[in-house]
RODO-2510 file (C-alpha; in nm, 4 decimals, decimal comma):
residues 262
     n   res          X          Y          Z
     1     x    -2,4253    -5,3638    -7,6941
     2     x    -2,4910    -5,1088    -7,3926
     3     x    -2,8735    -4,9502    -7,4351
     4     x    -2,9260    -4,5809    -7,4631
     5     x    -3,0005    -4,5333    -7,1695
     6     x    -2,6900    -4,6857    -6,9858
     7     x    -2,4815    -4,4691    -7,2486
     8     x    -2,6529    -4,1372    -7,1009
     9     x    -2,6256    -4,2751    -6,7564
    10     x    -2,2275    -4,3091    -6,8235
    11     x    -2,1988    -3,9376    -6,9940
    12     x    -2,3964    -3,7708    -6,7113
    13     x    -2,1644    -3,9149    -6,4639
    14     x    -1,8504    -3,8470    -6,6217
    15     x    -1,9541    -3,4985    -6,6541
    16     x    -2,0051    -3,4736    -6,2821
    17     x    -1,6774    -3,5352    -6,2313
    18     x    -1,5534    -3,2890    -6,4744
    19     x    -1,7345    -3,0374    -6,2845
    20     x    -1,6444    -3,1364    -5,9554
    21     x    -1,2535    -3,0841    -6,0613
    22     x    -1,3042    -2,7545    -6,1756
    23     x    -1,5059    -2,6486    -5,8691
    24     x    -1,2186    -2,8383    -5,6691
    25     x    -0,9600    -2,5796    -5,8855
    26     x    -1,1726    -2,2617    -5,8214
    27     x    -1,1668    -2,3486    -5,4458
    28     x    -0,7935    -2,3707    -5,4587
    29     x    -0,7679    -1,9567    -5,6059
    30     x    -0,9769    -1,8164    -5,3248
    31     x    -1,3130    -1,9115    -5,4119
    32     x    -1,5625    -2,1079    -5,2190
    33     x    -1,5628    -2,1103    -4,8028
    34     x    -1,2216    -2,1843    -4,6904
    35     x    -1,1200    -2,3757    -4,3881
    36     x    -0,8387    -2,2566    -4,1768
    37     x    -0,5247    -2,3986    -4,2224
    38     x    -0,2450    -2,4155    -3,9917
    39     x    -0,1198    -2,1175    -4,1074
    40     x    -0,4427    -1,9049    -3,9840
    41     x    -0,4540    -2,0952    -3,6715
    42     x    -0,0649    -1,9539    -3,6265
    43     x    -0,1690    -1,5675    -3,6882
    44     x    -0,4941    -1,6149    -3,4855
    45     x    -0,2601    -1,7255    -3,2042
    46     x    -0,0204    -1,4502    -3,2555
    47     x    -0,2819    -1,2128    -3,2760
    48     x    -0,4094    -1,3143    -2,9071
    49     x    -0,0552    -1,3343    -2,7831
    50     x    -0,0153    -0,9731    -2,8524
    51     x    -0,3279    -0,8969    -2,7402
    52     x    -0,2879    -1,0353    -2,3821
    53     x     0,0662    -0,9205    -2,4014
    54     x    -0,0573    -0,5522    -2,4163
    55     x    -0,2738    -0,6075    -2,1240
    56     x    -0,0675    -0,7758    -1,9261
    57     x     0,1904    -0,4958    -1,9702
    58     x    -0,1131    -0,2228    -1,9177
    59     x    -0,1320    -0,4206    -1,5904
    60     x     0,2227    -0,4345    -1,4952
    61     x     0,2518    -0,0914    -1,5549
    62     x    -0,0192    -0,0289    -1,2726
    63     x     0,1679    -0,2468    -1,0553
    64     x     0,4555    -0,0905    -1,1045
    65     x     0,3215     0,1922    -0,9840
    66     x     0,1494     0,0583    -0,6977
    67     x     0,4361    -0,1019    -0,5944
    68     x     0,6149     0,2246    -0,6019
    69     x     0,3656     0,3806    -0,4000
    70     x     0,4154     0,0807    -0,1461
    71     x     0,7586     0,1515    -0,0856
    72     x     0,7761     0,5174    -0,0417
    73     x     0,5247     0,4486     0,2531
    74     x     0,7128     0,1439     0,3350
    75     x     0,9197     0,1299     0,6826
    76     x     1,1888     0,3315     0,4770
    77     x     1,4410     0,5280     0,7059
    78     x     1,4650     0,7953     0,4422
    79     x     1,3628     1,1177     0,5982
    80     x     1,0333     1,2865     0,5120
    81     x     0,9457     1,6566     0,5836
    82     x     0,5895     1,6423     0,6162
    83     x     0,2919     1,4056     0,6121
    84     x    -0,0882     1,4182     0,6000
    85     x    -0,2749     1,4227     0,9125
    86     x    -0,4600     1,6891     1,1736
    87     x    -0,3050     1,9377     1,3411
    88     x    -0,3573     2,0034     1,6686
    89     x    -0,5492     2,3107     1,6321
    90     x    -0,7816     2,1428     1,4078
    91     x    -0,8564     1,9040     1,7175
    92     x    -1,0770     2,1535     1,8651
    93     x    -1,3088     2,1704     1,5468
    94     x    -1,6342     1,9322     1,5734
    95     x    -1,8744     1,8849     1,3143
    96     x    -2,1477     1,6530     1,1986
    97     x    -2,1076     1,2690     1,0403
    98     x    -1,8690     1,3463     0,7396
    99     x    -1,8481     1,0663     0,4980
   100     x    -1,5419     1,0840     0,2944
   101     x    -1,4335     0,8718    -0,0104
   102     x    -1,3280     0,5360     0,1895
   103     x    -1,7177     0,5092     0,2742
   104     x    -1,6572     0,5659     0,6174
   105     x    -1,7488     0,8367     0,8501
   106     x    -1,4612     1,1167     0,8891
   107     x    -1,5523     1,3501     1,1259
   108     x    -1,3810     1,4757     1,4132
   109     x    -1,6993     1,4124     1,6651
   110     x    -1,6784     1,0180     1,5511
   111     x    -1,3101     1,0275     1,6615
   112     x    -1,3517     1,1798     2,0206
   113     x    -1,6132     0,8476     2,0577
   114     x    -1,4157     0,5945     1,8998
   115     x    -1,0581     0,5389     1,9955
   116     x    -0,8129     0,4040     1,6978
   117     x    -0,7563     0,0092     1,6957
   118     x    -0,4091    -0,1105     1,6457
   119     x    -0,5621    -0,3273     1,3524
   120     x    -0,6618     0,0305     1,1902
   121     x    -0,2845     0,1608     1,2018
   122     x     0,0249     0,1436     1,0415
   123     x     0,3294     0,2714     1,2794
   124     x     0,6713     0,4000     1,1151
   125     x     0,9907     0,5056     1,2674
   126     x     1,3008     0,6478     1,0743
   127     x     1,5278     0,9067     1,1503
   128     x     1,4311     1,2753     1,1093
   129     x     1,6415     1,4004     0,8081
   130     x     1,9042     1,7000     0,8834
   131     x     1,9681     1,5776     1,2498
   132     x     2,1567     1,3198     1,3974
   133     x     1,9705     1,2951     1,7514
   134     x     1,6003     1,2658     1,6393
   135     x     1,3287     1,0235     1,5240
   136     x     1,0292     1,0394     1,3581
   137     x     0,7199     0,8734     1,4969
   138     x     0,4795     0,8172     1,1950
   139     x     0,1041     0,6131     1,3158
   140     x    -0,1166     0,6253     0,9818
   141     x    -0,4690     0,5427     0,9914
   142     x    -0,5028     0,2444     0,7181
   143     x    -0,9015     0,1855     0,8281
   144     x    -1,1773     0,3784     0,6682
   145     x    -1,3121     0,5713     0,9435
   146     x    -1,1884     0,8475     1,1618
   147     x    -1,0180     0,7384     1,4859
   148     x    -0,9002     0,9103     1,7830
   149     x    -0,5390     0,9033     1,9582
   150     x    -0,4316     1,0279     2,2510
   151     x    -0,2018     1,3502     2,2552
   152     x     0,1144     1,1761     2,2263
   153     x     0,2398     0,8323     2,1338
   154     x     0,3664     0,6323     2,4885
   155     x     0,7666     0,5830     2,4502
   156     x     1,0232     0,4536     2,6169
   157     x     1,3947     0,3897     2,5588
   158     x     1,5857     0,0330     2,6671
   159     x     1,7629    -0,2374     2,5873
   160     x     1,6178    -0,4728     2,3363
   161     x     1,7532    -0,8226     2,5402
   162     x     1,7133    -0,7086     2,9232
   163     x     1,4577    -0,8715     3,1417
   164     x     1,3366    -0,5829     3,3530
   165     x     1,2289    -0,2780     3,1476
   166     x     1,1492    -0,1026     3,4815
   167     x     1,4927     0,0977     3,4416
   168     x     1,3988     0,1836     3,0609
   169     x     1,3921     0,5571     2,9996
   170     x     1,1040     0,7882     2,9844
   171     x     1,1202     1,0832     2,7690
   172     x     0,9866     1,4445     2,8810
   173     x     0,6676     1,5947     2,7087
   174     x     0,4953     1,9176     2,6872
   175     x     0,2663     2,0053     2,9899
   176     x    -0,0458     2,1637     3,0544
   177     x    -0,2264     2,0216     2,7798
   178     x    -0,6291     2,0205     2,7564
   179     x    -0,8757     2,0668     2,5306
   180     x    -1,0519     1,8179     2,2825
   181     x    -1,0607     1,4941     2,4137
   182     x    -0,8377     1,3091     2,1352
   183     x    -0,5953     1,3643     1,8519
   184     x    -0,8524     1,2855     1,5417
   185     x    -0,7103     1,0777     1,2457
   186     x    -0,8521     1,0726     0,9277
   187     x    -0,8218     0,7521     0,7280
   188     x    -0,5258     0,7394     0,4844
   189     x    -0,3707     1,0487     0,6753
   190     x    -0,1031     1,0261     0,9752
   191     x    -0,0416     1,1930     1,2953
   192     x     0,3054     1,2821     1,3260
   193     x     0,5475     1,2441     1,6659
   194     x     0,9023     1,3505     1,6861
   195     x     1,1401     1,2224     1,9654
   196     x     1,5053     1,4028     1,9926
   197     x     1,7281     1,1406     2,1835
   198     x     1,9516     1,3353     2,3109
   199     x     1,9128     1,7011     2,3031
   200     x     2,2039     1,8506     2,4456
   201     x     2,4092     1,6459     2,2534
   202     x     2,6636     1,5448     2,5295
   203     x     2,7575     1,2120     2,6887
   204     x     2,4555     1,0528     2,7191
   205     x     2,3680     0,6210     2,7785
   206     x     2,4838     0,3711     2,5393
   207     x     2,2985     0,0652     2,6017
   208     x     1,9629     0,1930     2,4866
   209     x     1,9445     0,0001     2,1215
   210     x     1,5435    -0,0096     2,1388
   211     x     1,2668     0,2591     2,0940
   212     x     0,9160     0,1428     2,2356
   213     x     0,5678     0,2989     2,0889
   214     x     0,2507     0,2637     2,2263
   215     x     0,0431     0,4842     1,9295
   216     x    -0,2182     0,5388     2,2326
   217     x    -0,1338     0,5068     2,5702
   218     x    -0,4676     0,6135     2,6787
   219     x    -0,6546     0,3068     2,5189
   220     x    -0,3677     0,0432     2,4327
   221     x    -0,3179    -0,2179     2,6407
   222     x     0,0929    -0,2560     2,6965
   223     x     0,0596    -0,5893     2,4471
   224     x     0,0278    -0,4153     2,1668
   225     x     0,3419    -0,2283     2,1918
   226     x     0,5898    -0,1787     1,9169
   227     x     0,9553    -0,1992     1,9787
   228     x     1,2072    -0,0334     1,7006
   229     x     1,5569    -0,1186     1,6804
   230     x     1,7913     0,1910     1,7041
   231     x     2,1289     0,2195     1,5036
   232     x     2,4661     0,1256     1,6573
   233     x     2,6299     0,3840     1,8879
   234     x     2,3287     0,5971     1,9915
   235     x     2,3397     0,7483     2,2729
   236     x     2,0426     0,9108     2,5411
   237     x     2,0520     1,1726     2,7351
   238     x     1,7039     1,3310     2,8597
   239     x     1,5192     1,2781     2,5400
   240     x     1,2423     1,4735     2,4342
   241     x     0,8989     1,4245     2,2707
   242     x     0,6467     1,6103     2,1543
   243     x     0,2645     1,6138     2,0395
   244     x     0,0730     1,4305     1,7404
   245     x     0,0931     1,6871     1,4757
   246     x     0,0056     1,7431     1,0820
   247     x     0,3753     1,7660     1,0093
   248     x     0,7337     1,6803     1,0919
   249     x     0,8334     2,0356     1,1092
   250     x     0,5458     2,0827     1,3848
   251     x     0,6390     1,8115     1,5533
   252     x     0,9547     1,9389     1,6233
   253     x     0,8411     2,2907     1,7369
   254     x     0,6178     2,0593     2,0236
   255     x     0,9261     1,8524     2,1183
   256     x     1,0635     2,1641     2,1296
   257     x     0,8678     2,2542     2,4263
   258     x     0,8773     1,9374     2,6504
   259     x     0,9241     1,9849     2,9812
   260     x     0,7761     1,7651     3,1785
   261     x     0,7881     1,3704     3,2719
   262     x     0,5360     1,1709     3,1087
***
């Protein structure tokens, strides 16, 4: 016959697990700490998905636009009408150490002193919109200080396959030019060059298929030359070029007036 106290021993622990079930229950309507189940893990997921999904769209967006940006100063041959850049008349204006946004020092006076590297620039050529004879000749400072170029870029005209250039053609330039002792380039602005290929329009050359730039041909060596390939059927006949300037339309008014070899 069990003893009293095995008898309380018994109740006690059958009431234990009574109240263990009922906790268990509770737990199972919200109560208690809950672990997460696969279905929180799921929304937690989803939740980060569409969080890095709106930043990675927040960042393609900027891309987008930087890739934008890109191409319209890309090697494009779409015309342009005017860049950013110093004008000739602004050449003759010195000044003290300017430091502009790229950290560098953009001053004219540090451009007369420090001649532009060909690492520093970016050269486009495309066809000057409206005529069917001219070129533009765009050299953009891409380092982040000023940088000095001579008046004009160095061009010639040839034939992209022949072994002698000596025959290539030289196009006329303005004269009597003086003054400061460079073109200065800001950074991220351009100096501007227009060439007309043939501008009396008449029966010029057809075996030119090549335009050759030198952005300085006071400081370049001739290695670093750029050669451009023209379109089909162009023809030359006593081309024209004229100055750096701020824009297209004054670089045409300075091609205007070339008149002697360069």
């Amino acid at each position: 016959m069990p003893t009293l106290r095995n008898r309380t021993a018994v109740l006690g622990a059958a009431a234990t697990a009574v109240l263990a079930l009922a906790l268990t229950a509770c737990g199972g309507d919200g109560g208690g700490t809950k672990s997460a189940g696969p279905a929180d893990t799921s929304a937690s997921a989803d939740a980060t998905v569409a969080a890095e999904d709106t930043t990675g769209g927040a960042a393609q967006d900027q891309g987008g636009t930087a890739d934008d940006g890109a191409k319209t100063g890309g090697g494009s041959t779409d015309a342009v009408t005017s860049s950013t850049g110093r004008s000739k008349g602004d050449a003759a204006k010195t000044g003290g150490s300017t430091t502009g946004a790229t950290g560098g020092d953009t001053s004219d006076a540090y451009a007369y002193k420090h001649p532009c590297k060909s690492g520093d620039l970016s050269v486009r050529v495309y066809a000057r919109e409206g005529s069917a004879t001219q070129h533009v000749i765009e050299v953009n400072n891409t380092g982040k200080n000023s940088c000095g170029l001579s008046y004009f870029p160095r061009v010639s005209l040839g034939a992209s396959n022949a072994t002698d250039h000596s025959g290539d053609i030289l196009p006329l330039v303005p004269g009597g030019l003086g003054g400061a002792p460079a073109y200065p380039v800001k950074p991220k602005t351009a100096a501007i060059a227009v060439i007309d290929l043939n501008p009396g329009g008449g029966n010029g050359v057809t075996w030119v298929n090549e335009l050759n730039v030198l952005a300085d041909g006071d400081h370049m060596p001739n290695a670093e030359q750029l050669n451009f390939p023209l379109g089909p059927d162009v023809k030359v006949g006593t081309p024209k070029l004229g100055l750096y300037e701020r824009t297209v339309a004054d670089a045409v008014a300075s091609m205007k007036q070339a008149d002697s070899k360069s």
